[in-house]
N, CA, C and O atoms as a DFTB+ gen file, in Angstrom:
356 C
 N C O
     1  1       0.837      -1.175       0.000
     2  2       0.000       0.000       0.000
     3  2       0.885       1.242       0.000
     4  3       1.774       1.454       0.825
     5  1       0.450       2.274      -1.308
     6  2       0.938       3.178      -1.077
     7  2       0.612       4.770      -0.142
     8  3      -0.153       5.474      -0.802
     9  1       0.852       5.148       0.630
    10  2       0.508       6.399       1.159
    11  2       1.495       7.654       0.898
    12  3       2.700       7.801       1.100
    13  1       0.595       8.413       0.420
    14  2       0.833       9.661      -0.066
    15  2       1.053      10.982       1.431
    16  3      -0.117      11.264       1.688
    17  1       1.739      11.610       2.171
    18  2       1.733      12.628       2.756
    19  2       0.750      13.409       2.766
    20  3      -0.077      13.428       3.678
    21  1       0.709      14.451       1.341
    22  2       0.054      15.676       1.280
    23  2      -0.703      15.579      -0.120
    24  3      -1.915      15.452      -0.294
    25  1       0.322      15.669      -1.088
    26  2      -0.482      15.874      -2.479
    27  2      -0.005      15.368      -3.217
    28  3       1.114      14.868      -3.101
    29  1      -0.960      15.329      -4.571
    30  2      -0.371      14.052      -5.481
    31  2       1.173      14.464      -6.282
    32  3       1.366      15.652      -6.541
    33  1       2.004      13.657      -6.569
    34  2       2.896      13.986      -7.361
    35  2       2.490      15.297      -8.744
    36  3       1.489      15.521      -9.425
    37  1       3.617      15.799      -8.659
    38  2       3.246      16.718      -9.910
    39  2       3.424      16.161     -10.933
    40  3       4.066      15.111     -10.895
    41  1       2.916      16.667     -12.232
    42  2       3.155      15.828     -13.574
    43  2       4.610      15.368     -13.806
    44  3       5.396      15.870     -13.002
    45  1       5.124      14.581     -14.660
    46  2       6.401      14.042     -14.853
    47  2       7.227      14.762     -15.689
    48  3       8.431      14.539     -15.819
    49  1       6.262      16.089     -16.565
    50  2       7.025      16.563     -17.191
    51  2       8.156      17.983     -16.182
    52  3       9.309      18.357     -16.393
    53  1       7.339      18.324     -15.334
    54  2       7.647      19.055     -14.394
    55  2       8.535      18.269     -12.774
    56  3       9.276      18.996     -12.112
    57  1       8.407      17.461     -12.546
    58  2       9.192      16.772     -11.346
    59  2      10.409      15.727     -11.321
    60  3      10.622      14.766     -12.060
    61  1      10.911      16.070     -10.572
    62  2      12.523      15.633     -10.841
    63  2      12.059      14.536      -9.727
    64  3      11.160      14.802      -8.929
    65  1      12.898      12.996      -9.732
    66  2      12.333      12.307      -8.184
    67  2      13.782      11.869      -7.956
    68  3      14.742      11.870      -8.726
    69  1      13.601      11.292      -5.980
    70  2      14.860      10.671      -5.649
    71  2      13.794       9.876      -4.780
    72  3      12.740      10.214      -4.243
    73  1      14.659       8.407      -4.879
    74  2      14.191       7.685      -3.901
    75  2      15.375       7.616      -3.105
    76  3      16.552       7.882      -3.345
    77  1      14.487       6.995      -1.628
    78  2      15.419       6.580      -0.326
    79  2      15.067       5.321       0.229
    80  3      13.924       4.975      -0.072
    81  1      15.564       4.699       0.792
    82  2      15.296       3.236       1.305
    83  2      16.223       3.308       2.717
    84  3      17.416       3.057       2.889
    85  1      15.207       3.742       3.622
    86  2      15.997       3.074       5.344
    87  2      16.003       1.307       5.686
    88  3      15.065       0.676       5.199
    89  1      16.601       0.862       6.159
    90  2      16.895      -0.407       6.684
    91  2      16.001      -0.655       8.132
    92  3      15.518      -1.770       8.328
    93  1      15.883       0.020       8.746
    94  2      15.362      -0.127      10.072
    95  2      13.927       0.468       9.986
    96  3      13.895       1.699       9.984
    97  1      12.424      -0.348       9.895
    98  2      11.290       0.137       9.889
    99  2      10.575       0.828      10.963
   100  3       9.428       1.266      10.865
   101  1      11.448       0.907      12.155
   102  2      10.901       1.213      13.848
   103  2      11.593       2.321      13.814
   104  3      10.963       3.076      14.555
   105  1      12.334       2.781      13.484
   106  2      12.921       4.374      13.195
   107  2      11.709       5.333      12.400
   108  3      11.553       6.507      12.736
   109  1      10.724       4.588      11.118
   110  2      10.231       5.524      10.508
   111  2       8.728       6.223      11.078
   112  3       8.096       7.192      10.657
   113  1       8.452       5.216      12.293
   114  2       7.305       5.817      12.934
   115  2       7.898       7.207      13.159
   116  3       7.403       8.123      12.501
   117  1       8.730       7.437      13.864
   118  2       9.117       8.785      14.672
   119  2       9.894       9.387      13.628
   120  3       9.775      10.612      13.677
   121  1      10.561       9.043      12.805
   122  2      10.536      10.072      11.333
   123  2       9.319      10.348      10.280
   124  3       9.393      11.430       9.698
   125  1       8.170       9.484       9.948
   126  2       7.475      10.562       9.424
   127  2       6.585      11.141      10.704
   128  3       5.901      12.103      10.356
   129  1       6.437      10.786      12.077
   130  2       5.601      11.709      12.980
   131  2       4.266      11.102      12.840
   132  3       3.879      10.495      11.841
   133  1       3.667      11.287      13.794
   134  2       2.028      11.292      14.033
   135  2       1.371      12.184      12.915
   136  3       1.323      13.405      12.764
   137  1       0.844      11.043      12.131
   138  2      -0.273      11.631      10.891
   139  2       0.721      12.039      10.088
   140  3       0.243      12.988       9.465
   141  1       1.732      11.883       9.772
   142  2       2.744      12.117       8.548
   143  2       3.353      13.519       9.267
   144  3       4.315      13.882       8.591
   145  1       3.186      14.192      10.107
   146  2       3.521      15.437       9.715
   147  2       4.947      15.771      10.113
   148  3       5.209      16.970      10.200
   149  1       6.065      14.749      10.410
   150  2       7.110      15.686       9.865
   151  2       7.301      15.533       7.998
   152  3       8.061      16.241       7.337
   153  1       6.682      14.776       7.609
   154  2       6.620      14.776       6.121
   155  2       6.197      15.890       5.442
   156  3       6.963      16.559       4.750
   157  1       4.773      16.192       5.624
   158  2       4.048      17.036       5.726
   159  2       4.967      18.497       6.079
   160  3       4.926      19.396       5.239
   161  1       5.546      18.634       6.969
   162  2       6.705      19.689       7.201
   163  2       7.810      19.821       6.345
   164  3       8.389      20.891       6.158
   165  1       8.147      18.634       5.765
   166  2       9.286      19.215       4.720
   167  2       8.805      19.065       3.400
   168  3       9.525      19.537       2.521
   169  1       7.650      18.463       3.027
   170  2       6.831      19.020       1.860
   171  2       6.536      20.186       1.804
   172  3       7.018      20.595       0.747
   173  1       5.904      21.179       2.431
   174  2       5.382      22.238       2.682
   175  2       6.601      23.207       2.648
   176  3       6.679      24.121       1.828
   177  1       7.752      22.893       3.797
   178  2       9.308      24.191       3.888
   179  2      10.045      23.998       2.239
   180  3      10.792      24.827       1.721
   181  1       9.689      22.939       1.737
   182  2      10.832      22.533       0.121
   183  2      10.086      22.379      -0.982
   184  3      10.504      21.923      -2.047
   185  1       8.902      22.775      -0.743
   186  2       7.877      22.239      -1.882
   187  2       7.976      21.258      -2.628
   188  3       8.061      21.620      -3.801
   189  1       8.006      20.155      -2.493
   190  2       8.224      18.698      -2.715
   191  2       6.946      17.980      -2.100
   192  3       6.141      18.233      -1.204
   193  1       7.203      16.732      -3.226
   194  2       5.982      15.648      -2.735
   195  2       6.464      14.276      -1.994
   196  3       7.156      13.535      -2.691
   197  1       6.221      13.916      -0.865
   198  2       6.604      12.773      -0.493
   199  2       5.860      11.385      -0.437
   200  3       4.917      11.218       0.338
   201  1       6.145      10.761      -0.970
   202  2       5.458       9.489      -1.106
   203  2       6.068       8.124      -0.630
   204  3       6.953       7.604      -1.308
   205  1       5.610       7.526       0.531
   206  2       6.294       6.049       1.116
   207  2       5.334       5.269       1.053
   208  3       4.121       5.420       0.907
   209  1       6.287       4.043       1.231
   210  2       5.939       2.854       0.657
   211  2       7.236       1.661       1.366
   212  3       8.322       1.271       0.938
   213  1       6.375       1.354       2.737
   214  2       7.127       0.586       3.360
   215  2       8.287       1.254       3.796
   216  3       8.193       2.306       4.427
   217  1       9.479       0.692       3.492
   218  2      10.680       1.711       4.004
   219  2      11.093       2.812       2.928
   220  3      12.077       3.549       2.887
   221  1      10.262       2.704       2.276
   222  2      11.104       3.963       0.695
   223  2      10.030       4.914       0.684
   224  3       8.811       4.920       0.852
   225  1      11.120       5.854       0.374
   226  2      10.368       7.006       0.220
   227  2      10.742       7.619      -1.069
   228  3      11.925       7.605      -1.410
   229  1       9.862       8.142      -1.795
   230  2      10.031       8.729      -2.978
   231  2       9.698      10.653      -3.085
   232  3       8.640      11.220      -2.812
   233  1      10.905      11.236      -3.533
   234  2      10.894      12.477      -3.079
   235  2      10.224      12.987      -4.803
   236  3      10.682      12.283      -5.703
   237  1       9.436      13.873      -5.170
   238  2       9.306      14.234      -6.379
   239  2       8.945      15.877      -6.208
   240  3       8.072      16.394      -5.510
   241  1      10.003      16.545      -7.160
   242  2       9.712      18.444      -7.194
   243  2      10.832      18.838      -8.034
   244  3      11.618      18.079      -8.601
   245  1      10.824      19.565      -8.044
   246  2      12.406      20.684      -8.523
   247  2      13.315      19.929      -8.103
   248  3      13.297      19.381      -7.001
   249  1      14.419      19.802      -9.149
   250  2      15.603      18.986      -8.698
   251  2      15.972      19.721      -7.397
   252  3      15.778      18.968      -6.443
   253  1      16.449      20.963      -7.012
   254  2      17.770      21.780      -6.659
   255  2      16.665      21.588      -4.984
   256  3      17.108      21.877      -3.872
   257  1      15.152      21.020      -5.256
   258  2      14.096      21.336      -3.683
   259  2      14.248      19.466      -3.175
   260  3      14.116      18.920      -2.080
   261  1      14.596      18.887      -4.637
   262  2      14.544      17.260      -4.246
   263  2      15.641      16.693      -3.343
   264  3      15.695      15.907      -2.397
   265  1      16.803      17.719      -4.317
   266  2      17.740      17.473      -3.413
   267  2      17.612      17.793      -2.036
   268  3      17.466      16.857      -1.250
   269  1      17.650      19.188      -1.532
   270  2      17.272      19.327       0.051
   271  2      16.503      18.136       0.458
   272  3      16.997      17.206       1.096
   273  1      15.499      18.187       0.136
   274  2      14.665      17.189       1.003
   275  2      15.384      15.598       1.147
   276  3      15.336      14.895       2.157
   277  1      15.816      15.377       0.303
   278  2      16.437      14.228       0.808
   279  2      17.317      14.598       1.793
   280  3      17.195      14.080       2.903
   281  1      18.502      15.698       1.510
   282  2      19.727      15.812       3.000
   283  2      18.652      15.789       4.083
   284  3      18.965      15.360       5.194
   285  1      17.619      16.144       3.889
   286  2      16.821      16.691       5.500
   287  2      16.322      15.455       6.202
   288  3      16.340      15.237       7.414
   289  1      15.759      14.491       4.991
   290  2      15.349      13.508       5.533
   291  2      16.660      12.248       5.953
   292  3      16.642      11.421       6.864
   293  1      17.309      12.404       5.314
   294  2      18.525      11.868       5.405
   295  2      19.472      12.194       6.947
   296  3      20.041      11.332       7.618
   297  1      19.426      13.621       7.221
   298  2      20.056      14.053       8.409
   299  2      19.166      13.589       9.708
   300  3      19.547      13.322      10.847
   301  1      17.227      13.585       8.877
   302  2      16.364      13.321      10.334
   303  2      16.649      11.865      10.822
   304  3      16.840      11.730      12.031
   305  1      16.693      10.902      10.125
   306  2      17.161       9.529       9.555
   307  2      18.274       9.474      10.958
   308  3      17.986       8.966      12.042
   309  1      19.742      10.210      10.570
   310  2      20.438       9.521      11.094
   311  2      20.554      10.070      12.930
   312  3      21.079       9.299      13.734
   313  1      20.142      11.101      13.280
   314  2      19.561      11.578      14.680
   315  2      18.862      10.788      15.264
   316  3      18.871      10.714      16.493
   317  1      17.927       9.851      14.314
   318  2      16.713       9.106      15.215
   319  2      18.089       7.559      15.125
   320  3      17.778       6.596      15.827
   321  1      19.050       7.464      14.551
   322  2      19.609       6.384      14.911
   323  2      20.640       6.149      15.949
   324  3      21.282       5.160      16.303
   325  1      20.586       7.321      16.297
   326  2      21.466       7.673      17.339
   327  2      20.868       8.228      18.723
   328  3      21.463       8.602      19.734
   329  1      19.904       8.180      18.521
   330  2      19.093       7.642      19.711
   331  2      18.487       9.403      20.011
   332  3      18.120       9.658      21.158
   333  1      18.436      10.258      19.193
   334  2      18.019      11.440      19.497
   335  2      16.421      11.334      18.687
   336  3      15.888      10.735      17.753
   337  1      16.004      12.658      20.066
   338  2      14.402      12.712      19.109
   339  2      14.628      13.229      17.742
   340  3      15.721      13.315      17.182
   341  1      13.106      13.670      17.116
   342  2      12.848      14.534      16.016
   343  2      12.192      15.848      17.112
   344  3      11.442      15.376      17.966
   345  1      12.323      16.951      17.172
   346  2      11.373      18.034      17.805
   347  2      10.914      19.013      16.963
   348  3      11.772      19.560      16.270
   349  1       9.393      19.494      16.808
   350  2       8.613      20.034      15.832
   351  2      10.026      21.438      16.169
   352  3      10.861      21.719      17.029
   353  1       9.427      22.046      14.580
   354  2      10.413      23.645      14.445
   355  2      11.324      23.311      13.500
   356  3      12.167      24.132      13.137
């Protein structure tokens, strides 16, 4: 099953995508947050679409916004593996 964050992907002629794949599925409760919304938070700050699917996540927007969002999710990623929270802000 796929679940979508916020909104649907933009057309393909317009969106650049990156996927990600975490290893550890008990990390991604507390990275995407209650009701998606740290997803929802970096869709909204990077204008990007996020879309997961089990452990992958598929980033789709503006290359130069796809990129950020992956470092972000990538940096939230490795904090929660190191035993630190996520905190809204």
């Amino acid at each position: 099953m796929t679940v979508r964050a916020l909104n649907d992907p933009k057309p393909q002629d317009e969106a650049f995508q990156s996927q990600l794949e975490f290893p550890d599925n008990r990390l991604l409760i507390d990275l995407f947050g209650e009701f998606n919304r740290n997803l929802v938070q970096v869709e909204e700050a990077l204008s990007v679409q996020v879309v997961h699917q089990g452990n992958r996540l598929t980033v789709f927007g503006e290359c130069v916004d796809v990129g950020r969002a992956v470092k972000v999710l990538e940096a939230l990623h490795r904090r929660l593996e190191a035993g630190r929270e996520i905190t809204p802000g």
